[in-house]
C-alpha positions as CSV (number, residue, x, y, z in Angstrom):
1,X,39.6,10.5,30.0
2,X,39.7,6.6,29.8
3,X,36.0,6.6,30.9
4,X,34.8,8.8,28.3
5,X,37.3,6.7,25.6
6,X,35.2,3.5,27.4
7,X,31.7,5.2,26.7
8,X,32.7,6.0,23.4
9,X,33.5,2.3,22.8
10,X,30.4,0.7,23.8
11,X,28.3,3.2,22.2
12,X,29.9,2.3,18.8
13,X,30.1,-1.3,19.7
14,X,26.1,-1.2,20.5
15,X,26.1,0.5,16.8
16,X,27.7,-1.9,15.3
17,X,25.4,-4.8,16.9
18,X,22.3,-3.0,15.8
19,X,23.7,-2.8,12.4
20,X,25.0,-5.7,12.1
21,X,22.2,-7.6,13.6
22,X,19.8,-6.0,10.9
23,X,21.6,-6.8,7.9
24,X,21.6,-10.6,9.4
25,X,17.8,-10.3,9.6
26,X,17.0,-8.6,6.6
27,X,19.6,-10.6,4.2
28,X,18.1,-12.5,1.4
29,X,14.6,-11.6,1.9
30,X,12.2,-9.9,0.0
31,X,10.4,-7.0,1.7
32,X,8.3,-6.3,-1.0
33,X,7.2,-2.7,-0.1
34,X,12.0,-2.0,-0.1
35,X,11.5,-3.6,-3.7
36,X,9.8,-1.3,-5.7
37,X,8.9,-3.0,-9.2
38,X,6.7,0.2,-10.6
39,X,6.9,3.6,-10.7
40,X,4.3,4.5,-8.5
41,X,6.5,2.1,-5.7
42,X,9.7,3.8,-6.8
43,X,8.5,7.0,-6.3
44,X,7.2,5.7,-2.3
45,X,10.0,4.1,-1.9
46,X,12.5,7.3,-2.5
47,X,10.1,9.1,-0.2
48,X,10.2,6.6,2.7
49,X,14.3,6.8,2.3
50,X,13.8,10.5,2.4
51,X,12.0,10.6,5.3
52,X,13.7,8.3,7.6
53,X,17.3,10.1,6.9
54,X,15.5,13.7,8.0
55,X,13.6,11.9,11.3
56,X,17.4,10.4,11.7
57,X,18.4,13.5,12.2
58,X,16.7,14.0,15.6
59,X,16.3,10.4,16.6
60,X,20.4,9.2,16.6
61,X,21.4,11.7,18.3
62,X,18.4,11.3,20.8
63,X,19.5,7.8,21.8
64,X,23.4,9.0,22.1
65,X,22.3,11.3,23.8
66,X,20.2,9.1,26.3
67,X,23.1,6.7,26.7
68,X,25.1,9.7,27.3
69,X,23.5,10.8,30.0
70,X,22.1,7.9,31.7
71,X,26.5,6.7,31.7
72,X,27.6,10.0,32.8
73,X,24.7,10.8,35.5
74,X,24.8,7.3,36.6
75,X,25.0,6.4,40.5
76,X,28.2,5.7,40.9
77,X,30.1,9.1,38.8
78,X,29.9,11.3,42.0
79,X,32.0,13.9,39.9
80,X,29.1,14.7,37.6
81,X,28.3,18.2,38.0
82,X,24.7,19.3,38.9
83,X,23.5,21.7,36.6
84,X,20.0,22.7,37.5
85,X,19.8,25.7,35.5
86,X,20.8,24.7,32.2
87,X,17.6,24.2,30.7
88,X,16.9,28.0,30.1
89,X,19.8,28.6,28.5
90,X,18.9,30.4,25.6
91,X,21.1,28.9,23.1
92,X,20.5,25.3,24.0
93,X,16.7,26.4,23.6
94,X,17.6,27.8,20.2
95,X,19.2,24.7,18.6
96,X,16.8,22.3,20.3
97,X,14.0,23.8,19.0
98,X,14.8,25.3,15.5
99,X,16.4,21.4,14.2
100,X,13.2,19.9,14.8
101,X,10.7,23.1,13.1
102,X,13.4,22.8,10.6
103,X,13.2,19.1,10.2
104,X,9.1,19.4,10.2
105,X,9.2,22.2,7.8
106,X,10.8,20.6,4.8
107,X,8.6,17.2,5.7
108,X,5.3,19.3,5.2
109,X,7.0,20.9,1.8
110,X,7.7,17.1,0.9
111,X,4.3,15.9,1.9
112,X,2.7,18.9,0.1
113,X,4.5,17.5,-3.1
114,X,4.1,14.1,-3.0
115,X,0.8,14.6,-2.1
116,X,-0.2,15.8,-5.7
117,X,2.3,13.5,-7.6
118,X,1.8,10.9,-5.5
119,X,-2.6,11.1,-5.8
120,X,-4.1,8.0,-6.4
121,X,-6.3,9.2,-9.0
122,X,-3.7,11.6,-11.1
123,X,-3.4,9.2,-14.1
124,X,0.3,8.3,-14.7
125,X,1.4,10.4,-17.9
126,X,2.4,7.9,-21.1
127,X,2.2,7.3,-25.1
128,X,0.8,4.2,-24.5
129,X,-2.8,3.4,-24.2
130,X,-3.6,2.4,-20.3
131,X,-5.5,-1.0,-19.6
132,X,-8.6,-0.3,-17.4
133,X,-9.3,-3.2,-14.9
134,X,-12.0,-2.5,-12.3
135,X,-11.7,-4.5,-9.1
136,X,-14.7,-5.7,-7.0
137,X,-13.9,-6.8,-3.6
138,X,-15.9,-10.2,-2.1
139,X,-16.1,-12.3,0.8
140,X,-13.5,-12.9,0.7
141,X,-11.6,-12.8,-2.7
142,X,-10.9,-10.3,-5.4
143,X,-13.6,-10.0,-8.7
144,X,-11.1,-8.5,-11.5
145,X,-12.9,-7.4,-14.9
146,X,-11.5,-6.1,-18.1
147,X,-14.3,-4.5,-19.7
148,X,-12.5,-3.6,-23.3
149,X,-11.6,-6.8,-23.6
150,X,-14.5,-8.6,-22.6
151,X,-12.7,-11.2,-19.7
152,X,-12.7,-11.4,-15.9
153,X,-10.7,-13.0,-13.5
154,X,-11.1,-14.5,-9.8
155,X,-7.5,-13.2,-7.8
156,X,-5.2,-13.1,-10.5
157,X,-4.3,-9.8,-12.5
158,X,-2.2,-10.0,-16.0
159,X,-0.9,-6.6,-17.0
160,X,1.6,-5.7,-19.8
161,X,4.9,-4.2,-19.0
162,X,5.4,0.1,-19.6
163,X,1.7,0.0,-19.7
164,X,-0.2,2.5,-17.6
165,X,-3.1,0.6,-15.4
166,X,-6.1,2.1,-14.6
167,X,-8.2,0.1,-11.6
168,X,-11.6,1.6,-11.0
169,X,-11.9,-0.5,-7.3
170,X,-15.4,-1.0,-5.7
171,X,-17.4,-3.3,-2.3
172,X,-19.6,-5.6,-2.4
173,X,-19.2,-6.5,1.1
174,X,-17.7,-4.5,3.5
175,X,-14.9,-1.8,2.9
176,X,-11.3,-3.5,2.4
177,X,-8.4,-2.0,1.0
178,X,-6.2,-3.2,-2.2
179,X,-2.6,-3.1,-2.1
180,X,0.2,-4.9,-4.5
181,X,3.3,-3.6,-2.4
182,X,5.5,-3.8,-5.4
183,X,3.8,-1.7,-7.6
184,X,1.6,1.0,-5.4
185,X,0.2,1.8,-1.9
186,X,-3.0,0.7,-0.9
187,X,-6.5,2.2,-1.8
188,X,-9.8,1.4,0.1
189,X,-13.0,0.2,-2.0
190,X,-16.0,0.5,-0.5
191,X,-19.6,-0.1,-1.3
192,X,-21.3,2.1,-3.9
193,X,-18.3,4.1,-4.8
194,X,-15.9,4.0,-7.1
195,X,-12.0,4.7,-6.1
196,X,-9.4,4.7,-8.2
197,X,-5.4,3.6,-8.8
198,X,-3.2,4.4,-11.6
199,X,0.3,2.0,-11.8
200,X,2.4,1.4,-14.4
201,X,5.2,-1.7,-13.5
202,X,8.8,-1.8,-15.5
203,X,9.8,-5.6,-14.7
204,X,8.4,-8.7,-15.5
205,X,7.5,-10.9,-13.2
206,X,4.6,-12.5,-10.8
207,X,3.9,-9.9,-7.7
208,X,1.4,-10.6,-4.3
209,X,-1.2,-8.9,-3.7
210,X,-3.3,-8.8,-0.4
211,X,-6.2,-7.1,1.2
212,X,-4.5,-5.0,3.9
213,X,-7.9,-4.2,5.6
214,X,-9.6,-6.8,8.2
215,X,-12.7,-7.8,6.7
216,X,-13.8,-10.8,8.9
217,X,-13.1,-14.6,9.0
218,X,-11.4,-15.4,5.2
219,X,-9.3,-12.2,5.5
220,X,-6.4,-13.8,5.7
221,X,-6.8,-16.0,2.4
222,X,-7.6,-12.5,0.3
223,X,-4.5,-13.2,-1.5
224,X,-4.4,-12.6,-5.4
225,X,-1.5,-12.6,-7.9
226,X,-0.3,-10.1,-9.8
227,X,2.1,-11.6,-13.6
228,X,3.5,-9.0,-15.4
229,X,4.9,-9.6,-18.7
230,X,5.5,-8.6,-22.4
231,X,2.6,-6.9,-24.5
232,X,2.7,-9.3,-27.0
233,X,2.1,-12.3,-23.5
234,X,-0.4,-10.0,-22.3
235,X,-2.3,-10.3,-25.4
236,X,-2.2,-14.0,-26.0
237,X,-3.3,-14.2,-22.7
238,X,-5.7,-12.2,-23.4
239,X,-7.0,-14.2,-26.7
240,X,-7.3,-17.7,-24.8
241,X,-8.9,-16.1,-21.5
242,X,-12.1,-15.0,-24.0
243,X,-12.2,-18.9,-25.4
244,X,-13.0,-19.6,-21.6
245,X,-16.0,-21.8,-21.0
246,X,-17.1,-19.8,-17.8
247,X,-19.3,-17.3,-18.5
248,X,-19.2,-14.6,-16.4
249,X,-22.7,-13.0,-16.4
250,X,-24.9,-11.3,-13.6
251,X,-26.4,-15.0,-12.8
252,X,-23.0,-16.5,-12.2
253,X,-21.9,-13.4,-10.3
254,X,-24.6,-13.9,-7.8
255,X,-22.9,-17.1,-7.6
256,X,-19.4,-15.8,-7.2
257,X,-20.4,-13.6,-4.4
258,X,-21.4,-15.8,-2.3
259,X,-18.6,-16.0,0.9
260,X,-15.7,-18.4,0.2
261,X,-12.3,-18.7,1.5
262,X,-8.7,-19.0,-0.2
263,X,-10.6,-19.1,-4.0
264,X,-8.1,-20.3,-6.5
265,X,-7.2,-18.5,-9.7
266,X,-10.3,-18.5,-12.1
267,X,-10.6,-16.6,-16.0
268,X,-14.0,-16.1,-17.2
269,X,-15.3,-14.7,-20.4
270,X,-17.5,-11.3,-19.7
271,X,-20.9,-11.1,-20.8
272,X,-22.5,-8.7,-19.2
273,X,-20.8,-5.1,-20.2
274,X,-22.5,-3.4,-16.5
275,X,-21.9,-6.1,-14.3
276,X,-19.4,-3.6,-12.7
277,X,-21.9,-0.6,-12.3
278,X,-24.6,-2.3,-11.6
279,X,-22.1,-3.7,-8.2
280,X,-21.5,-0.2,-7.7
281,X,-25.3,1.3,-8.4
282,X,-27.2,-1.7,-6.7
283,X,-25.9,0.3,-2.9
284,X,-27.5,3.2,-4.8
285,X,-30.5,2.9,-6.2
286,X,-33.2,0.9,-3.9
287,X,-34.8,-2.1,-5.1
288,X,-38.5,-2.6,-6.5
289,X,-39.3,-4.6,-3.8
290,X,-38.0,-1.7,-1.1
291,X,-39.9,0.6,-3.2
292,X,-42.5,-1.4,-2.7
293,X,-43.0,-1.9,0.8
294,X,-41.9,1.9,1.5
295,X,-45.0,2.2,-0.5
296,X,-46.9,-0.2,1.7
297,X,-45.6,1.6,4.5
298,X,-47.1,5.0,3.5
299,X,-50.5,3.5,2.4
């Protein structure tokens, strides 16, 4: 009796470690992924909580069990029973096998329906007009362009509050992935095609946003920002951004592509009304001068 009461003890005394050990790590920072800002983020976020409470069911008491029986079968407890046929019992092979086709049977109902209201190109249901921004990922910064209202910006996004977002995300380098933890997952761009992200965020304030996908040596510095703020902000911002004197045009985008690392903000005015398809089309369509020496090639 006193060594069961022990076992008991140390097992919740472990517990408590773990917990309290967590809390000490995890107090005061932000985990930007736990801190959902949008809906989108809210949505993931109620999912992950789901999810780990149904695995928890398996996984605690795996590890009591495991401390259980390493205690009890340990070395030194020559009382311990030996039990060699109690793995076909049929019972114990009932309950240890339906919890966990239970447990996977409500995930893939959950996953089935977050898979279709989760869907990164279902547009987020609202009175208010969305904002399209398509996104062009570089060597290694972000290209951000606002075609309705005629400006572009250089890893930095401005979005209104209760606004639905609509990103149209493209390469023109090698695949990468966008991802603004507070507001939404991630979504991969790649070269000549055209993905897409719908987000709408409820809370002002200034957000990160990363490339989560390796994409060589300035990887690291892919970092843009993301302010949030009120409609009436969004559009002043909006105003002074098209007074800027750079000129964003498909001359000074061959510029901009060119590989650089950790790019600071940078607003241009937009020019050029197909800069953004003609990104996407160029991986399409072959030049004249492949045309050309195909031709060549063919006599």
């Amino acid at each position: 009796m006193k060594k069961k009461i022990r076992f008991i003890v140390i097992t919740l005394l472990i517990l408590f470690i773990l917990i309290v050990g967590a809390i000490m790590l995890l107090h005061g920072k932000n985990i930007e992924v736990l801190n959902p800002k949008g809906v989108i983020a809210q949505k993931e976020m109620g999912l992950i909580i789901t999810v780990c409470l149904l695995i928890s069911i398996v996984v605690v008491p795996l590890f009591v069990l495991t401390i259980y029986t390493a205690y009890k079968y340990r070395e030194e407890n020559t009382s311990a029973k030996y039990l060699p046929e109690w793995d076909s019992d049929p019972i114990l092979e009932i309950i240890w096998w339906a919890i966990p086709a239970s447990i996977i049977l409500v995930l893939s109902i959950i996953v089935w329906h977050t898979s279709y209201t989760l869907n990164y190109y279902r547009p987020i249901n609202s009175k208010v007009t969305p904002v399209t921004i398509q996104v062009v990922s570089l060597d290694w910064k972000w290209l951000f362009i606002y075609p309705k209202e005629r400006i572009a910006s250089v890893n930095f996004i401005e979005i209104p509050k209760n606004t639905p977002i609509d990103f149209d995300l493209t390469s023109d380098s090698v695949m990468n992935a966008f991802w603004v933890p507070n507001l939404a997952g991630q979504i991969m761009t790649m070269p000549g095609m055209i993905t897409q992200l719908h987000i709408l965020a409820y809370d002002d304030g200034i957000y990160h946003g990363l490339s989560s996908n390796i994409s060589g040596a300035g990887f690291a510095g892919m970092r843009f920002a993301v302010q949030v703020s009120s409609s009436k902000n969004f559009n002043r911002w909006v105003k002074s951004t098209q007074k800027s004197g750079n000129i964003l045009t498909m001359q000074s985008y061959k510029q901009l592509e060119k590989p650089s690392s950790y790019n600071p903000k940078k607003l241009y005015s937009l020019k050029d009304d197909s800069l953004f398809n003609s990104i996407v089309m160029k991986y399409l369509i072959p030049s004249t001068e492949k045309i050309f020496m195909l031709s060549d090639s063919k006599g």
